[in-house]
DSSP file (Angstrom, degrees, kcal/mol; ACC not computed):
  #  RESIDUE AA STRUCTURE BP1 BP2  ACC     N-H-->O    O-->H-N    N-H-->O    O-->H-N    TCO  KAPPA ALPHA  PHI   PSI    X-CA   Y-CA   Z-CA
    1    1 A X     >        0   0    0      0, 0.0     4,-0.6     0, 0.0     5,-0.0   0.000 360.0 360.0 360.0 -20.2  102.3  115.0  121.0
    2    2 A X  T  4  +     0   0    0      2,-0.2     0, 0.0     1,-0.2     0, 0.0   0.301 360.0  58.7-122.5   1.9  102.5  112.7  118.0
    3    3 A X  T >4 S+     0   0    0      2,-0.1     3,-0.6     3,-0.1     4,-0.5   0.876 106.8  47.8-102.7 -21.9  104.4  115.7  116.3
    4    4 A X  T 34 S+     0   0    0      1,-0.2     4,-0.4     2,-0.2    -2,-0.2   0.498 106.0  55.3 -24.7 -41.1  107.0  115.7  118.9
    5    5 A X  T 3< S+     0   0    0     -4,-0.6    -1,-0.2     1,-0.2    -3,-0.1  -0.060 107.4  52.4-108.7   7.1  107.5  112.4  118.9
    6    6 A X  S <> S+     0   0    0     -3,-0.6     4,-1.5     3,-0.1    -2,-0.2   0.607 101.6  50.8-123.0 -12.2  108.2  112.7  115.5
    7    7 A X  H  > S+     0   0    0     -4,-0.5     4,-2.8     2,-0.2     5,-0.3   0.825 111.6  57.6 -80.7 -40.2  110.7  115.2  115.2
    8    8 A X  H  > S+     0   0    0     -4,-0.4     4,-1.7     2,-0.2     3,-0.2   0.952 104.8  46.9 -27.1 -73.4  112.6  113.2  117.9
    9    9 A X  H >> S+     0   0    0      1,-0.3     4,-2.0     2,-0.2     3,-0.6   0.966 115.0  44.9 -55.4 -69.1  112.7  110.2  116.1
   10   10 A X  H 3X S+     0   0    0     -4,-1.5     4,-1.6     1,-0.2    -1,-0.3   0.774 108.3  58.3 -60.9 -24.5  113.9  111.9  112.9
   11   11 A X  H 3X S+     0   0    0     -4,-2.8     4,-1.4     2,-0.2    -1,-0.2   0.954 112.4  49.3 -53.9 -53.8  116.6  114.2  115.1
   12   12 A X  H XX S+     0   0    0     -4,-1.7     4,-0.8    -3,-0.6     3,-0.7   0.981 111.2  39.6 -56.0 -76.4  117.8  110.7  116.0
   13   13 A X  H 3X S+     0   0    0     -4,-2.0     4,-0.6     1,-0.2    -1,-0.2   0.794 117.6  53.5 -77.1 -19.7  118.1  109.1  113.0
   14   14 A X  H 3< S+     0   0    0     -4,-1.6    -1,-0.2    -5,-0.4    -2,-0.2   0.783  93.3  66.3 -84.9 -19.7  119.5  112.3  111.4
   15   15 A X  H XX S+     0   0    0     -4,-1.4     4,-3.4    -3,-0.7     3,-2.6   0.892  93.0  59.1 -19.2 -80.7  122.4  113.1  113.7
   16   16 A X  H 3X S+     0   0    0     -4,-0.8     4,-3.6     1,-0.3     5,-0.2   0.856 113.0  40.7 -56.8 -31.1  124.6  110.0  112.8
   17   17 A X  H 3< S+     0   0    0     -4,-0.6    -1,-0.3     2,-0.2    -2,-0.2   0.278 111.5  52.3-117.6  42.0  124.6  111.1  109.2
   18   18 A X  H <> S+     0   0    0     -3,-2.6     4,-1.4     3,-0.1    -2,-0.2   0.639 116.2  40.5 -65.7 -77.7  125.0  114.4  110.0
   19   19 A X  H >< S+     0   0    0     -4,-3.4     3,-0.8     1,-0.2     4,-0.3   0.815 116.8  51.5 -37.3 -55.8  128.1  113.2  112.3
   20   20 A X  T >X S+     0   0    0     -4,-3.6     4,-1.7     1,-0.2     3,-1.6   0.896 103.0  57.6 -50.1 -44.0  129.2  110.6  109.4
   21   21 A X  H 3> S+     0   0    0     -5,-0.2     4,-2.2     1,-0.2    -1,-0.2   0.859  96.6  69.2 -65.2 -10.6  129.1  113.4  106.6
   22   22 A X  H << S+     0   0    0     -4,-1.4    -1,-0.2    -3,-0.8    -2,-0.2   0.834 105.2  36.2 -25.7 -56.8  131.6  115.0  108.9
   23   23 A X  H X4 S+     0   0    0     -3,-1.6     3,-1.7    -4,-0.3     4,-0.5   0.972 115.5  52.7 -79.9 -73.5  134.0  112.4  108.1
   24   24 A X  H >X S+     0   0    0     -4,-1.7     3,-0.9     1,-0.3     4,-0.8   0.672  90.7  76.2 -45.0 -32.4  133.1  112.0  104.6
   25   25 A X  T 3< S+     0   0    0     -4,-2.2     4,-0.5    -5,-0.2    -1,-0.3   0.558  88.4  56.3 -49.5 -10.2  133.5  115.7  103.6
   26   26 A X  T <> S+     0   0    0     -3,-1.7     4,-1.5     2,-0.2    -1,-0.2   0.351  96.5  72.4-119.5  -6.0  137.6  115.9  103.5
   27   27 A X  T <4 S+     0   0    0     -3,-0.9     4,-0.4    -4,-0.5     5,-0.2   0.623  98.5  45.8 -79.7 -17.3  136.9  112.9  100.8
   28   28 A X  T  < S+     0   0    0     -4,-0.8     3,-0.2     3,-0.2    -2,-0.2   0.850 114.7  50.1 -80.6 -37.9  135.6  115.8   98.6
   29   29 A X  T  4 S+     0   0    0     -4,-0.5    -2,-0.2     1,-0.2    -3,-0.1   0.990 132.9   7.0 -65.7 -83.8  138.7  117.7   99.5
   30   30 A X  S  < S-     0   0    0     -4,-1.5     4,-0.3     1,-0.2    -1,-0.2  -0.260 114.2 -92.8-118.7  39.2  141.6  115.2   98.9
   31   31 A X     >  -     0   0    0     -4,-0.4     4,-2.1    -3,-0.2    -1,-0.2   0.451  28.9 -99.3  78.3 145.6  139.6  112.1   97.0
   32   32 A X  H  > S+     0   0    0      1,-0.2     4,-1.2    -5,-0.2    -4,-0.1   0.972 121.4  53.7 -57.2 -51.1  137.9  108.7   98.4
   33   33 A X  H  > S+     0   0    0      1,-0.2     4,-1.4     2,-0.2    -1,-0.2   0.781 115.3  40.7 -60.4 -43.0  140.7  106.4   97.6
   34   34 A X  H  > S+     0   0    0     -4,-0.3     4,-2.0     2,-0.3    -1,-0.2   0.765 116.7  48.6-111.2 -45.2  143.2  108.9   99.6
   35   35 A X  H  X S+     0   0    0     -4,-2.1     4,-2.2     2,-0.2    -2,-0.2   0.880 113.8  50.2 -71.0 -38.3  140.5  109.4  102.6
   36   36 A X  H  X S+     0   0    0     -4,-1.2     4,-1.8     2,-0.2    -2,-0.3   0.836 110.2  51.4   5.2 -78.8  140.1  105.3  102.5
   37   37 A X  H >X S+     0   0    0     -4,-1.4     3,-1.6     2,-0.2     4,-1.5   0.998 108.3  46.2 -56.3 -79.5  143.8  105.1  102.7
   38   38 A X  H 3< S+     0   0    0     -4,-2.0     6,-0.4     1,-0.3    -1,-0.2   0.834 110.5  59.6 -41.6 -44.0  144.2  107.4  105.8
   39   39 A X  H 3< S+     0   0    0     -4,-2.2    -1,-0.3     1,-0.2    -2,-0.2   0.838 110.8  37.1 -56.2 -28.0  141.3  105.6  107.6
   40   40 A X  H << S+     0   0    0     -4,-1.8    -2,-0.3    -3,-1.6    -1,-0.2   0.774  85.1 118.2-100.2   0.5  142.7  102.7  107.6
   41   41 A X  S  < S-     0   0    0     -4,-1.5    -3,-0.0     1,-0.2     0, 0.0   0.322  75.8-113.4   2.2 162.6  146.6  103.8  108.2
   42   42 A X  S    S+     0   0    0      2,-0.2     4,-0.3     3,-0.1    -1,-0.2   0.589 119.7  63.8 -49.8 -39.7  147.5  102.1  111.7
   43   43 A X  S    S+     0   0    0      1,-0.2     3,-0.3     2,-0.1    -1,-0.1   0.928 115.9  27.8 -56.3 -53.2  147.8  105.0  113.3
   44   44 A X  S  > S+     0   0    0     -6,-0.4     4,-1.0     1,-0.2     5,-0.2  -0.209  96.8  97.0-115.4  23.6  143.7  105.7  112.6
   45   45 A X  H  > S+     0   0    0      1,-0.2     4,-3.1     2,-0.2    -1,-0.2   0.989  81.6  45.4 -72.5 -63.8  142.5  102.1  112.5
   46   46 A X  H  > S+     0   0    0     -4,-0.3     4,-1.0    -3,-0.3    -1,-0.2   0.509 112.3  50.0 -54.7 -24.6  141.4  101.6  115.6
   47   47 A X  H  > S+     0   0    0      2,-0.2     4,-1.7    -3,-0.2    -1,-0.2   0.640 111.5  58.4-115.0 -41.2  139.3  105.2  115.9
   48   48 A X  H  X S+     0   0    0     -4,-1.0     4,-1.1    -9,-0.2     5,-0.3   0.984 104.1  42.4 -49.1 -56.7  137.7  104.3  112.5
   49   49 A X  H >X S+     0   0    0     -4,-3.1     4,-2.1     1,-0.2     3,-1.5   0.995 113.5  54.7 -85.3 -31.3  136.3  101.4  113.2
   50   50 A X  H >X S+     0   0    0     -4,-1.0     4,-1.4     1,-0.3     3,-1.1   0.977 108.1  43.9 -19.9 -76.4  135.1  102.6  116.4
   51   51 A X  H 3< S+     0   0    0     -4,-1.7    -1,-0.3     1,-0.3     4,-0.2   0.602 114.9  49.8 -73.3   2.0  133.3  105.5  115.4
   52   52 A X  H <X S+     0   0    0     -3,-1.5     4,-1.8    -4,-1.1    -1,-0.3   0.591 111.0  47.4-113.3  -2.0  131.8  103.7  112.5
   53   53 A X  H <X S+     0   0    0     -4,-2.1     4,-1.1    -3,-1.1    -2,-0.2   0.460 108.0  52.9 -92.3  -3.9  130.7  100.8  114.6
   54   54 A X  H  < S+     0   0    0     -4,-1.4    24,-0.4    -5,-0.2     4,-0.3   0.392 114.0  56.3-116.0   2.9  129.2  103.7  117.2
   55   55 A X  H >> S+     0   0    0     -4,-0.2     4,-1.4    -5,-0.2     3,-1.0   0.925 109.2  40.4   3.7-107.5  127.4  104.7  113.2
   56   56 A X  H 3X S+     0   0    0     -4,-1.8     4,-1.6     1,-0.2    -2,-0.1   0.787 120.6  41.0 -32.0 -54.4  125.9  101.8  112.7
   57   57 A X  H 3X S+     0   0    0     -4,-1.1     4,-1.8     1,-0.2    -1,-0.2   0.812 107.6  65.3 -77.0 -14.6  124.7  101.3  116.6
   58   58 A X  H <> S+     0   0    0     -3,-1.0     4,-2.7    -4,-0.3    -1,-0.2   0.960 115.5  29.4 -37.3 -74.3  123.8  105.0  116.6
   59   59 A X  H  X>S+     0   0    0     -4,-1.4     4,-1.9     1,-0.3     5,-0.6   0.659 107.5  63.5 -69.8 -18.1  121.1  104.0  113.9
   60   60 A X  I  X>S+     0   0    0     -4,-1.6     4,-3.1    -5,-0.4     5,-0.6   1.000 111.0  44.0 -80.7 -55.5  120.4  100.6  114.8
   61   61 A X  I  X>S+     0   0    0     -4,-1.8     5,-2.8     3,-0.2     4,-0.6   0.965 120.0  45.7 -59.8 -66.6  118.9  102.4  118.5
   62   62 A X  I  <5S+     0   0    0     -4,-2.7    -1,-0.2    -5,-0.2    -2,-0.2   0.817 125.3  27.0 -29.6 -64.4  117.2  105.0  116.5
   63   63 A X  I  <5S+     0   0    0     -4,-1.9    -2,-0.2    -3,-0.4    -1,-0.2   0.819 136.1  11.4 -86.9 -70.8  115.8  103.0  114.1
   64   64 A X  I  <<S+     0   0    0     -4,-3.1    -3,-0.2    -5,-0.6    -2,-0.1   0.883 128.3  44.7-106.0 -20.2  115.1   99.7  115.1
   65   65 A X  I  <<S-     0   0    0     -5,-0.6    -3,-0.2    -4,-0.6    -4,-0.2   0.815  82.2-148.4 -37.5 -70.0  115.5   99.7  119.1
   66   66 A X      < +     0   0    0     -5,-2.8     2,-0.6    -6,-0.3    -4,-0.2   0.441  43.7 147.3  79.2   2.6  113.6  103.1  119.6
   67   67 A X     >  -     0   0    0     -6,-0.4     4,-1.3     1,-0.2    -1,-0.2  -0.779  37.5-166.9 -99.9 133.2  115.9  104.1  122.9
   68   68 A X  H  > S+     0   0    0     -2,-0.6     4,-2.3     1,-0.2    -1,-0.2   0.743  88.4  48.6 -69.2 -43.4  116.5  107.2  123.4
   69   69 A X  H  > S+     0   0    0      2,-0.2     4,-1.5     1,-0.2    -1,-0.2   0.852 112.4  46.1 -76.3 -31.0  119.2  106.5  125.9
   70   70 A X  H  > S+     0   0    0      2,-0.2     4,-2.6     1,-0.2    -1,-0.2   0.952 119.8  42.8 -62.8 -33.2  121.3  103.7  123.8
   71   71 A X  H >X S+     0   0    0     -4,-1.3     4,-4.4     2,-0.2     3,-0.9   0.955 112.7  53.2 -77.9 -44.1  121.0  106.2  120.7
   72   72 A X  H >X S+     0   0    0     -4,-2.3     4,-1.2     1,-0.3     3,-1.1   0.896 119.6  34.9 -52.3 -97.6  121.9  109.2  123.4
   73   73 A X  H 3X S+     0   0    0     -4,-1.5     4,-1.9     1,-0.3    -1,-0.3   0.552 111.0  62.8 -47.4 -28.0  125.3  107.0  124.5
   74   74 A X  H <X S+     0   0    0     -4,-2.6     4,-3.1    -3,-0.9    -1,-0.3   0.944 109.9  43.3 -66.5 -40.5  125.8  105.6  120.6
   75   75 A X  H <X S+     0   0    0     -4,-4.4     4,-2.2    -3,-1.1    -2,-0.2   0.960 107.8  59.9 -69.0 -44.5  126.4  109.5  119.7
   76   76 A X  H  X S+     0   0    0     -4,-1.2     4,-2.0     1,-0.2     3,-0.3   0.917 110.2  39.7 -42.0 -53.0  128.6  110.3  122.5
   77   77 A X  H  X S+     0   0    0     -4,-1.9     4,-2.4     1,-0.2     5,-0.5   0.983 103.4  63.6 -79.9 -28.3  130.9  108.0  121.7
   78   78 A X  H  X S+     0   0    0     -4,-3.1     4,-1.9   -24,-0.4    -1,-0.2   0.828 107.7  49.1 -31.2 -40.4  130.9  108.5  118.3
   79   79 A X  H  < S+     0   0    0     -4,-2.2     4,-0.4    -3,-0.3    -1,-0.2   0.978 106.9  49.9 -10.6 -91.0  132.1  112.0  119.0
   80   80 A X  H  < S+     0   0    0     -4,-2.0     4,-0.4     1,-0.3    -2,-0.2   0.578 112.4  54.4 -50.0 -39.5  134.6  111.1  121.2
   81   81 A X  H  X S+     0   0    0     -4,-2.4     4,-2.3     1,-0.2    -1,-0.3   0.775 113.5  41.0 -63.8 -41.9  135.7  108.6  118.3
   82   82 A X  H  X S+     0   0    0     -4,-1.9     4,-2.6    -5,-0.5    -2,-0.2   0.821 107.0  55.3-106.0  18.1  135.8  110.9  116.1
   83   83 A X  H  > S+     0   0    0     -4,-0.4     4,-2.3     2,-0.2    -2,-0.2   0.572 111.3  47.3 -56.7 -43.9  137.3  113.4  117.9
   84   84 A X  H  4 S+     0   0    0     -4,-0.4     4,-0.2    -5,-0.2    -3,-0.2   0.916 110.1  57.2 -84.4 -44.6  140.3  110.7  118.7
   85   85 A X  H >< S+     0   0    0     -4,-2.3     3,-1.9   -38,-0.2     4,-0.5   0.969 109.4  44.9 -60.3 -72.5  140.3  110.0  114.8
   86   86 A X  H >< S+     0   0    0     -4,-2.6     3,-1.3     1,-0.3     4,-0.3   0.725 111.7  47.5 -35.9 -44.5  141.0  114.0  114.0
   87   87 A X  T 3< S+     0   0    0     -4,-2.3     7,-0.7     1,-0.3    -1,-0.3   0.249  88.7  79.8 -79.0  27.1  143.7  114.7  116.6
   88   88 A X  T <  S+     0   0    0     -3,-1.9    -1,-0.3    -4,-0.2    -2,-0.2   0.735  96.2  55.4-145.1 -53.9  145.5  111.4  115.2
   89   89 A X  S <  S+     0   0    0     -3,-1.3     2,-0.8    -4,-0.5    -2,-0.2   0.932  96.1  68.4 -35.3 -60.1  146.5  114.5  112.2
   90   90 A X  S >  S-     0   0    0     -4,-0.3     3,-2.8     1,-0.1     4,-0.4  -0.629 101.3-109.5 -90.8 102.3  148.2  117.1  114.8
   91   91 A X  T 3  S-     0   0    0     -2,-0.8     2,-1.1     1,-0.2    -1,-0.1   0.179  89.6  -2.5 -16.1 147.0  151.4  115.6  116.0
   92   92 A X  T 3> S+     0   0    0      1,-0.1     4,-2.6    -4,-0.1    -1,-0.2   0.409  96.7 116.2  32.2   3.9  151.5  114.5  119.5
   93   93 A X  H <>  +     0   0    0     -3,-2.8     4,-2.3    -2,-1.1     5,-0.2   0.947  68.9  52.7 -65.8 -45.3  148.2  115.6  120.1
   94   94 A X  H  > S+     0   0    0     -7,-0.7     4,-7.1    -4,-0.4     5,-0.2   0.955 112.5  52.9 -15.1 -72.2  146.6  112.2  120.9
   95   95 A X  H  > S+     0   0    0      2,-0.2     4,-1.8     1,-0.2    -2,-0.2   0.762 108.8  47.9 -70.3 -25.2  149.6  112.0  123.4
   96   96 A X  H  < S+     0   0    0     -4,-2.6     4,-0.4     2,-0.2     5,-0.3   0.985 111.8  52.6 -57.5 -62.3  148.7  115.6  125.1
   97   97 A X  H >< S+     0   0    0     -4,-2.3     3,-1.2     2,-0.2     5,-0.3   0.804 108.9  43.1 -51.6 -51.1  145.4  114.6  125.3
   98   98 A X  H >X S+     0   0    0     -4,-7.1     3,-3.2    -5,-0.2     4,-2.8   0.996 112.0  56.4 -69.1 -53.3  145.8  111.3  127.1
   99   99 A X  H 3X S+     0   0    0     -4,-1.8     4,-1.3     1,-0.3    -2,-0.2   0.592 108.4  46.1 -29.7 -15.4  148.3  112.8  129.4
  100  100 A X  H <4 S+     0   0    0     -3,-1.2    -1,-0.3    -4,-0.4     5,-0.2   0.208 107.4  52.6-122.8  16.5  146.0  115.3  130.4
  101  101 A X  H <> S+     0   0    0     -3,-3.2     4,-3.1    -5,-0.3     5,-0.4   0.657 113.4  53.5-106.8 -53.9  142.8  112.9  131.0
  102  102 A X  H  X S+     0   0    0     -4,-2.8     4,-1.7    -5,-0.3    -3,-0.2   0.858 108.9  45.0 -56.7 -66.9  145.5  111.0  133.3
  103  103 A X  H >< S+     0   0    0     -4,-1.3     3,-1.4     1,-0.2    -1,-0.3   0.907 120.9  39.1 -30.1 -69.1  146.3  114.1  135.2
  104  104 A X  H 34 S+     0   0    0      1,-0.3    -1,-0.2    -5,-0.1    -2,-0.2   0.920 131.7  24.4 -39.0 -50.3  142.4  115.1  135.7
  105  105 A X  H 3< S+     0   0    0     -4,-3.1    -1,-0.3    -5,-0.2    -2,-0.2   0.463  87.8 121.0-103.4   7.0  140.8  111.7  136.3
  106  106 A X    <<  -     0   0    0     -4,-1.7     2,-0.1    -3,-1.4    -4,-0.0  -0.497  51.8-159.8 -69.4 156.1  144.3  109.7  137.8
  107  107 A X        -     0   0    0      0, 0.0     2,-0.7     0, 0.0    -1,-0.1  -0.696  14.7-163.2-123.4  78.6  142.9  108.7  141.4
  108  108 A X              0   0    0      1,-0.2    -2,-0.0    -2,-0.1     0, 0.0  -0.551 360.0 360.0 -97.8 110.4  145.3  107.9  144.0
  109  109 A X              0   0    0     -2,-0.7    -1,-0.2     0, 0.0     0, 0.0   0.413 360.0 360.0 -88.7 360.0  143.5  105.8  147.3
């Protein structure tokens, strides 16, 4: 039981910088300063600091919390954030992509 519960915990607290070196990997590719730059652009501002504030709370639930379910919800959106940060690269994709969450989920009562 107590080795279970330890594998957990570290899955948890390993995940978010899994997910963070994600980001950090294309700063080997084309430099910090340059990867820096492009996070904070205007376009990407907003999806930065998102996903590095759903980082931080990722670990802070892991860590210092211990719920399974905050840390569970911190990574989803961290995803999803950085998921919105990548296509923010492929023209108009961002704008496919909301258009097609409005189609699925619009609800007309």
């Amino acid at each position: 039981m107590m080795k279970e519960e330890m594998t957990s915990s570290t899955n948890k607290i390993l995940i978010p910088f899994a997910l963070l070196s994600l980001l950090l990997s294309t700063a080997f590719v084309i430099g910090p300063a340059e990867q820096l730059r492009k996070m904070f652009d205007p376009v990407r501002v907003y999806a930065t600091a998102v996903y590095l504030a759903c980082v931080v709370l990722a670990l802070v639930c892991a860590i210092l919390i211990h719920s399974k379910i905050l840390t569970l919800l911190a990574m989803i959106c961290e995803i999803c954030a950085l998921i919105w940060y990548s296509l923010s690269y492929i023209p108009f994709a961002r704008r496919l992509v909301s258009d097609m969450m409005v189609r699925l989920f619009d609800t007309e009562i």
